[in-house]
C-alpha positions as a LaTeX table, in Angstrom:
\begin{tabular}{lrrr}
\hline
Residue & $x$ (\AA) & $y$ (\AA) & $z$ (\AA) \\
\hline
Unk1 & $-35.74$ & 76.54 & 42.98 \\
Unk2 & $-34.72$ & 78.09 & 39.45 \\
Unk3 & $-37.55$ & 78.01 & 36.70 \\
Unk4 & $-37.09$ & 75.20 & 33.98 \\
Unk5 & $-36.06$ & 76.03 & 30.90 \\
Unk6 & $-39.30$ & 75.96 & 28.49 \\
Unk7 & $-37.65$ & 72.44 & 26.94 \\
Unk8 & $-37.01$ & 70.51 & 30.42 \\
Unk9 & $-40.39$ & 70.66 & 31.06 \\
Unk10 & $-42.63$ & 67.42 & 30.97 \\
Unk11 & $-45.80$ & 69.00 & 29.05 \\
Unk12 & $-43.03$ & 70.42 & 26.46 \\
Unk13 & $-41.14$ & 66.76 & 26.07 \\
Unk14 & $-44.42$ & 64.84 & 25.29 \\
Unk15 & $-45.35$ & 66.79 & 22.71 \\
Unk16 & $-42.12$ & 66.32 & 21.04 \\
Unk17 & $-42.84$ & 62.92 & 20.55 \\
Unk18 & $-46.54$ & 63.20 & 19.45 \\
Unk19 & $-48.45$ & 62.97 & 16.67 \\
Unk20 & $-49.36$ & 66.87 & 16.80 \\
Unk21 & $-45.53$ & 67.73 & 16.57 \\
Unk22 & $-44.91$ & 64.91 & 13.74 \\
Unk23 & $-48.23$ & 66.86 & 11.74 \\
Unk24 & $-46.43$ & 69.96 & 11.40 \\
Unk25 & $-42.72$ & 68.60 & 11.40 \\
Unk26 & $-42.63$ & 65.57 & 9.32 \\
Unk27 & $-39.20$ & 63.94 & 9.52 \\
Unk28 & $-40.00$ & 62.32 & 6.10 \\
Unk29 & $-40.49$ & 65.77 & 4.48 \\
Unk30 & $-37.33$ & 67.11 & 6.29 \\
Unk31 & $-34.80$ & 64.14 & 4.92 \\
Unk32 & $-36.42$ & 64.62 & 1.49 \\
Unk33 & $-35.27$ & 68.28 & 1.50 \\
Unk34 & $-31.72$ & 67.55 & 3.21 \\
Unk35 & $-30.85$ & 63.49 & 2.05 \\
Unk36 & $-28.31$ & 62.07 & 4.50 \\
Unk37 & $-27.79$ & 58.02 & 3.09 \\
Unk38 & $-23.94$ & 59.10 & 2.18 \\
Unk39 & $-23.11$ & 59.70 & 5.55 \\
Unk40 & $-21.10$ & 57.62 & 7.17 \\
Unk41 & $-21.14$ & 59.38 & 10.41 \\
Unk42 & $-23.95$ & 61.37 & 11.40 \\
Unk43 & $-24.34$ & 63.09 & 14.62 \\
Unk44 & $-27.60$ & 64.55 & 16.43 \\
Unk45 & $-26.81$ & 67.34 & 18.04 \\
Unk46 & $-29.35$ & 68.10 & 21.43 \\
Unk47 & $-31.22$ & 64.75 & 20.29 \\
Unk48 & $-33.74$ & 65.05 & 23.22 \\
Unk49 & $-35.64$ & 62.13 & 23.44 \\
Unk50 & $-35.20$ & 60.85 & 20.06 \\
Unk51 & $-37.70$ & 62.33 & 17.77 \\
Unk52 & $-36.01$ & 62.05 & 14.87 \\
Unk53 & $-34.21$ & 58.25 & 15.55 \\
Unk54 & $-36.13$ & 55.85 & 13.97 \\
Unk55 & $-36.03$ & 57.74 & 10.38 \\
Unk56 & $-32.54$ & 58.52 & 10.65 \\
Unk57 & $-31.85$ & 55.34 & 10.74 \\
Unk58 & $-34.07$ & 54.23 & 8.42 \\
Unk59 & $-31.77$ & 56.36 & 5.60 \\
Unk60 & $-28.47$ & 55.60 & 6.90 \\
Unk61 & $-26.37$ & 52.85 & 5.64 \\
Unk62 & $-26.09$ & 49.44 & 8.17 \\
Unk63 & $-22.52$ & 50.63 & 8.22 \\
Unk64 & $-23.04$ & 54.09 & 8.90 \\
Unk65 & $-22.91$ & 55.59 & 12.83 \\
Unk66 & $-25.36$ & 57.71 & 14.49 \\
Unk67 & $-24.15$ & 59.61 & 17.36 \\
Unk68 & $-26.20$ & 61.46 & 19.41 \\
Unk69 & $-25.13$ & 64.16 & 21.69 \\
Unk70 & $-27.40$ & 65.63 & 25.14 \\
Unk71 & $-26.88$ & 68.21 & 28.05 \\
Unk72 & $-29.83$ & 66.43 & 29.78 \\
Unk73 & $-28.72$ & 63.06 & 31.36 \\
Unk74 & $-32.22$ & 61.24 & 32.34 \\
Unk75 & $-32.88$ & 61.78 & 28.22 \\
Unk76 & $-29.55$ & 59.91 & 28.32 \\
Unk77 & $-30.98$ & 57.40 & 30.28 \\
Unk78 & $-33.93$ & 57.28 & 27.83 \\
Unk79 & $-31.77$ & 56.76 & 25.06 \\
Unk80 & $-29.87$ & 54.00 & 25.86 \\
Unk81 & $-32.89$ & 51.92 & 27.29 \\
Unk82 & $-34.77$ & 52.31 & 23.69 \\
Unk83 & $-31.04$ & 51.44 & 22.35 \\
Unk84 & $-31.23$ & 48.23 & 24.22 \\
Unk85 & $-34.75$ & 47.28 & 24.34 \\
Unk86 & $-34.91$ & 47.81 & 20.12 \\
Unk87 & $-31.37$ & 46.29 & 20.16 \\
Unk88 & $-29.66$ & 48.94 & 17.61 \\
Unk89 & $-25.72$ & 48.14 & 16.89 \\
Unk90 & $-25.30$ & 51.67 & 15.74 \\
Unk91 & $-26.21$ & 54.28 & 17.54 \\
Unk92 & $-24.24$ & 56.06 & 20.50 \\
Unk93 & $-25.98$ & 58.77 & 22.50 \\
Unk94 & $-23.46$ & 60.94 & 25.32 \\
Unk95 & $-23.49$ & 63.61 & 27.41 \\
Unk96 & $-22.27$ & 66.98 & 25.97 \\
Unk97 & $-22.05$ & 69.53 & 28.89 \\
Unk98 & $-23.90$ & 72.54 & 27.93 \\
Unk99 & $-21.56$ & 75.04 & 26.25 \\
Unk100 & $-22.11$ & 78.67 & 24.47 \\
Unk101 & $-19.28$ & 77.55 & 21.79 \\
Unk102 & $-20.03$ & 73.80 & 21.53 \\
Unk103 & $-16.96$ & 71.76 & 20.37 \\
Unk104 & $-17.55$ & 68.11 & 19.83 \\
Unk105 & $-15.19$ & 65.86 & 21.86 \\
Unk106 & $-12.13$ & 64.30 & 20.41 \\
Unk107 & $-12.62$ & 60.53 & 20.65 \\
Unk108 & $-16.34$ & 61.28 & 18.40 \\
Unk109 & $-15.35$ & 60.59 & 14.98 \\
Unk110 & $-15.79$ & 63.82 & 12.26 \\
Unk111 & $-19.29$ & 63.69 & 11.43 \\
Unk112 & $-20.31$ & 63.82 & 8.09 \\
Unk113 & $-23.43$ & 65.45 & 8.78 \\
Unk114 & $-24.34$ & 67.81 & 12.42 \\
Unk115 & $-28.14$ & 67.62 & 12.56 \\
Unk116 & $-29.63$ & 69.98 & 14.79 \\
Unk117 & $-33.26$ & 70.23 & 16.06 \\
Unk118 & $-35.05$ & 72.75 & 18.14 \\
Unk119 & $-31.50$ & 73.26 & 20.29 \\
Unk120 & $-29.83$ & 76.02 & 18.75 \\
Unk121 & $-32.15$ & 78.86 & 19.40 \\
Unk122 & $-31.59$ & 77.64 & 22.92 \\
Unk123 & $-27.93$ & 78.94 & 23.06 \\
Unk124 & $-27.36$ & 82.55 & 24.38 \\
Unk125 & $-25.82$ & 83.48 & 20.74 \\
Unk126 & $-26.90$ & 80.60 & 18.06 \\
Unk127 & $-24.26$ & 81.86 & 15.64 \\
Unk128 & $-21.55$ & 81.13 & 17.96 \\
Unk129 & $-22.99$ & 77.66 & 18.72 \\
Unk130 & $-23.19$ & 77.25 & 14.94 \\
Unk131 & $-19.85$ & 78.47 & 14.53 \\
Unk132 & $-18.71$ & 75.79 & 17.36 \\
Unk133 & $-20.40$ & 72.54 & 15.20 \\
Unk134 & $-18.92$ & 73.91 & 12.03 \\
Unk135 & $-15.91$ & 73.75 & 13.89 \\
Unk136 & $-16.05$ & 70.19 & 14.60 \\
Unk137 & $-16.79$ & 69.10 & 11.05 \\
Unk138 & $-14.88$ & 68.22 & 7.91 \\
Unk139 & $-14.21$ & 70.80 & 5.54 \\
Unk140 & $-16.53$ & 68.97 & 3.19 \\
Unk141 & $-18.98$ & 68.88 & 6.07 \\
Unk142 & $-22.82$ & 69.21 & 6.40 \\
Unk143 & $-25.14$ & 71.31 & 9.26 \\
Unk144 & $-28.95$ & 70.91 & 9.35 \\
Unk145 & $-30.54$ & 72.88 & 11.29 \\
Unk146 & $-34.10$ & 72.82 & 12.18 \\
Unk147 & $-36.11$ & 75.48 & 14.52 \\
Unk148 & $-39.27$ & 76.89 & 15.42 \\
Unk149 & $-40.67$ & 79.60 & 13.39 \\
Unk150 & $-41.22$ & 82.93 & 15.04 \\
Unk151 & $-44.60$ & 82.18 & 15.56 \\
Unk152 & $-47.03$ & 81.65 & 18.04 \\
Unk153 & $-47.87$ & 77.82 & 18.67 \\
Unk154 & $-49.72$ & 76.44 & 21.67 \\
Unk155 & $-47.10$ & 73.67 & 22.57 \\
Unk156 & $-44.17$ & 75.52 & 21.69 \\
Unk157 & $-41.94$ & 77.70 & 23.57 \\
Unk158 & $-42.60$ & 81.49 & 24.00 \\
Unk159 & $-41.84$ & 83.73 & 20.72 \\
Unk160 & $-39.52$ & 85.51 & 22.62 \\
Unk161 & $-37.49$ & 82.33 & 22.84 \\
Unk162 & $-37.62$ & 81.61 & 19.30 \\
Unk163 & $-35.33$ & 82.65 & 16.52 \\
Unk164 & $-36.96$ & 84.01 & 13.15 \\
Unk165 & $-35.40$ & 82.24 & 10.27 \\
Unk166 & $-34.27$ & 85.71 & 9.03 \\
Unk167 & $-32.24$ & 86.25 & 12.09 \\
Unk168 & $-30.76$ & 82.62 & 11.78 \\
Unk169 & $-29.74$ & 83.76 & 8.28 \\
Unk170 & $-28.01$ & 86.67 & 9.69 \\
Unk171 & $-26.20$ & 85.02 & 12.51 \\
Unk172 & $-25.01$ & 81.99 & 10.37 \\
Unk173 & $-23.45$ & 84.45 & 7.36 \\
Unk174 & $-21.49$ & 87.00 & 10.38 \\
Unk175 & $-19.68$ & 83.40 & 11.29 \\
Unk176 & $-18.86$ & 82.82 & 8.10 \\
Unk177 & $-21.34$ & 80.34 & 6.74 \\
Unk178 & $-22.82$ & 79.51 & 3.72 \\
Unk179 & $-26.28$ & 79.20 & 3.75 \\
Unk180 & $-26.42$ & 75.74 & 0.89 \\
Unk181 & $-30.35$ & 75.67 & 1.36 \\
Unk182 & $-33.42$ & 76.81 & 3.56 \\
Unk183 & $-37.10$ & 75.83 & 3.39 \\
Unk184 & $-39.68$ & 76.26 & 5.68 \\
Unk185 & $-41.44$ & 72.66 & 7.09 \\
Unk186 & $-44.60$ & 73.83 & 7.66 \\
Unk187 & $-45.89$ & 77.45 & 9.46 \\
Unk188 & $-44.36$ & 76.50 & 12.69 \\
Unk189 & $-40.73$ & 75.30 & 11.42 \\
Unk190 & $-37.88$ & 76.21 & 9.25 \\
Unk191 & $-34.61$ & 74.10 & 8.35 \\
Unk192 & $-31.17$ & 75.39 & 6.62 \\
Unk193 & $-28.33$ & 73.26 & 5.45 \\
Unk194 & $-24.95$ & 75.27 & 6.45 \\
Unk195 & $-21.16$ & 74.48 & 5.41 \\
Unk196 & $-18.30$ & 76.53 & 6.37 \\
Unk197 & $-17.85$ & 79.76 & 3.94 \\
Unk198 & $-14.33$ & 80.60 & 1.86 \\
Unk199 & $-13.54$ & 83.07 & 4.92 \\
Unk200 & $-14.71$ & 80.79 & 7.79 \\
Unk201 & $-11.58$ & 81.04 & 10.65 \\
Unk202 & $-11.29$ & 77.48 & 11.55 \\
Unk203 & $-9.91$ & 77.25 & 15.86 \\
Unk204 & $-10.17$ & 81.19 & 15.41 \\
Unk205 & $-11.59$ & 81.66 & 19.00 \\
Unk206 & $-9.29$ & 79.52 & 20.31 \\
Unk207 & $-6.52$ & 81.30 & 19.11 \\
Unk208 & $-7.84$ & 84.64 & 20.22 \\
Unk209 & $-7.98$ & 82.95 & 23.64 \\
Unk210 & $-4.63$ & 82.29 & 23.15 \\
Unk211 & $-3.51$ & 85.51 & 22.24 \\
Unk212 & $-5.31$ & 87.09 & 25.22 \\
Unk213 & $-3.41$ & 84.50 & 27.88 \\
Unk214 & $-0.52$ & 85.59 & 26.11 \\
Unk215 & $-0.98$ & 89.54 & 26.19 \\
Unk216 & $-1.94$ & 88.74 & 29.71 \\
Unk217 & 1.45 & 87.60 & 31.20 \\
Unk218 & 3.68 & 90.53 & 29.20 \\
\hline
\end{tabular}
């Protein structure tokens, strides 16, 4: 049998719905630092098992749209039992195949806001994931993105696994994104509000996919 991933384990999904994780990753002090009330679609990108629900919707609008994308489908299954047991009109969650360039699909509305917790660092290269969400916003639109710190923490995953906020930096600015804001949460986390730089190549990988079909058949 293949080994877990550090974030499909049991011991490693309680705690990110305890009190220890909400001590040193305050969704209160996050939304103060990135606001979010303007948005009228907002989508959670790797949403787990909902950390962050309850005060997302707290913020947004009773018009506004949470959407809330997954590669795990019994955290699906979570989801929509705590959508109909709390009865709440706006909120979507939907499985999102695991991809290394993660394109949103079609029939999801343009989010306003991507917000991002804990997932990215789990992609092979996190600037090409980045990359993919920037790709499936509006010009105009917003990524948060929260992650451990390279630290070591006794619930967390393994430093190896984690992504220093330096190296984020780095990643997000070779794809062509503007870095609009980073602060770190607490010692353990960091979060960075990205947009899509002056140079950023909108469809450009599909396009050299394109172009390498085409050289192909010549």
């Amino acid at each position: 049998m293949a080994e877990l991933e550090f974030y499909e384990s049991h011991a490693y999904r309680n705690f990110l719905l305890s009190q220890a994780r909400r001590e040193i990753c305050n969704p209160e002090d996050i939304f103060r630092e990135f606001p979010i009330k303007n948005a009228e679609n907002i989508l959670d990108f790797g949403i787990g098992n909902g950390f962050f629900l309850g005060e997302i919707l707290k913020r947004i609008a009773p018009t506004s749209w949470l959407w809330a994308a997954e590669c795990q489908q019994d955290l699906i299954d979570f989801l929509l039992q705590k959508k109909l047991k709390s009865q709440i009109p706006n909120f979507t969650p939907f499985f999102m195949e695991k991809n290394d360039h993660p394109i949103l699909p079609e029939w999801i509305p343009k989010p306003d806001i991507i917000f991002s917790s804990l997932c990215i660092s789990t992609f092979p290269n996190p600037g090409l994931a980045m990359d993919g969400l920037v790709q499936s916003l509006p010009a105009d639109g917003r990524l948060i993105v929260i992650d451990w710190a390279k630290v070591e923490h006794p619930d967390g995953p393994k430093v190896k696994d984690k992504v220093s906020l330096d190296k984020m930096k780095f990643l997000a600015e070779d794809f062509h994104l503007d870095i609009v804001k980073s602060v770190r949460i607490s010692e353990f986390f960091y979060a960075m509000e990205l947009k899509a730089g002056s140079d950023f190549h909108y469809g450009y990988y599909d396009l050299k996919e394109e172009e390498s079909d085409s050289s192909d058949t010549l």
